[in-house]
Structure formats: structure tokens, C-alpha cells
N, C-alpha and C positions, 0 to 999 in steps of 0.2 A: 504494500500500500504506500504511495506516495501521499504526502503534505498537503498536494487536492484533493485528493478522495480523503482524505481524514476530514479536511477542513467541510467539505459539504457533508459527510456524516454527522458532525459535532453543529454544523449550521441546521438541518433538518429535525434536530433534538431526538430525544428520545421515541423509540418507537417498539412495535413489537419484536421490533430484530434486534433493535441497539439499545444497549445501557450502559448510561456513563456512571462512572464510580470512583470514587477517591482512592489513592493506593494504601488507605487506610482501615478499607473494608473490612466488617469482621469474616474471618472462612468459613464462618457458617452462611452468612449472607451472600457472599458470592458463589459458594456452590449452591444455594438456592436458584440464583440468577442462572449457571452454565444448566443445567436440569432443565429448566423451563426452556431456555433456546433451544438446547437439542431435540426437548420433547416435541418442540413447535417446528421452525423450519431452521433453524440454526438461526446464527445474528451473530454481531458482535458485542463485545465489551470491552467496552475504554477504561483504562484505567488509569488515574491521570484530572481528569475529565469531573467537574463540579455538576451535581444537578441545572444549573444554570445556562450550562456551555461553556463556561468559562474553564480554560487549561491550568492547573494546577502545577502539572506533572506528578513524576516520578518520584516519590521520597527517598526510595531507596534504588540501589543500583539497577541497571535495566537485568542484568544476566541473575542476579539475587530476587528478583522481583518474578522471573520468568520459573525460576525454580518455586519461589513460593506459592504461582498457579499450580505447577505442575502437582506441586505435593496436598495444597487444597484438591484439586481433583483425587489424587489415590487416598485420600483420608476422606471424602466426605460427599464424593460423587459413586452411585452404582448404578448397573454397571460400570465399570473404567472406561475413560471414553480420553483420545487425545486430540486435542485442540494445536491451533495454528496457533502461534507467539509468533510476533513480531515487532518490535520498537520502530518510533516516527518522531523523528527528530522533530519540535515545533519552534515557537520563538523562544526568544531572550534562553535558547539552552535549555528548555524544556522538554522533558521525551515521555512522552504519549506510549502507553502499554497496549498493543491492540490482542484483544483474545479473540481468534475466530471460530465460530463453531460450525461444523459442518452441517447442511439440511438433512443427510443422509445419513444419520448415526444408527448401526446395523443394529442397535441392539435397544429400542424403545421398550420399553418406559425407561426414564432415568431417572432416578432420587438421589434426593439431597439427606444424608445422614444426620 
């Protein structure tokens, strides 16, 4: 994802595919969130990303921040499902956390633990 497509995602607000989220999220609430997309058509989730639209960023490292989805997923998503990571540099040095979830998740229903 390029700085366009992020910027008309986070311009469009929230929808049933996309939710922004603070990298502050609790892992219960954000695997709530990944469950629900996958169970729907997939979407993404920003992290980063203020209810408002407004860009926050990253609190913590992009590669530390990508493992603490990963691990929120094997602790508190089931089935295990793996998701797209990938960081989007924004302004003044801020990086935007994008989680993508696939529409196709082969193994529906998913729960949040």
C-alpha cells in the first residue's frame, strides 16, 4: 500500500472493512476487531490511526508492533488465521501499521478469545 491509498482509506473513515485504532489497543479489542473482518469480507486495520482520522502513528517500533499482531492473533484469535503487515511511512515521520485481512479466510467462523 502506498501513502495514497492509505490517505483515501483514513479520508473515507471508518467502514465495515476499515478500522482505525490506536497502537495502544487492548489484544482483546483488537482481536475482536480481526474476527469480525474475517468473518465479514476481510478489511483492514490501521493502527496508528485516531477514531477521528487523524494519524497518531506508531508508538512503538514498526517490526515490534508487527510481532505484537502476530502474537495477538495466536493468543486470542480461532481458528489461527494470518494477516498481511505492512508499514506506510506518513508525515512528520509517522508510520501507519496496516493489518490486512483476507475476504477469503478458509476456515469461518472466527472468535475472539
Amino acid at each position: 500500500m502506498n501513502i495514497a491509498e492509505l490517505a483515501e482509506l483514513i479520508g473515507n473513515g471508518e467502514s465495515s472493512g476499515v478500522e482505525f485504532k490506536r497502537d495502544d489497543v487492548r489484544p482483546e479489542g483488537l482481536a475482536k476487531e480481526i474476527a469480525a473482518l474475517l468473518n465479514l469480507e476481510g478489511g483492514y486495520i490501521l493502527l496508528g490511526v485516531e477514531d477521528d482520522g487523524s494519524v497518531s502513528g506508531l508508538a512503538r517500533d514498526p517490526a515490534k508492533a508487527e510481532e505484537w499482531v502476530m502474537q495477538v492473533i495466536r493468543d486470542h484469535v480461532r481458528p489461527a488465521a494470518i494477516p498481511y503487515w505492512e508499514t506506510v511511512e506518513w508525515e512528520a515521520g509517522r508510520v501507519v501499521g496496516v493489518v490486512h485481512l483476507p475476504a477469503d479466510g478458509p476456515a469461518k467462523p472466527y472468535k475472539a478469545k
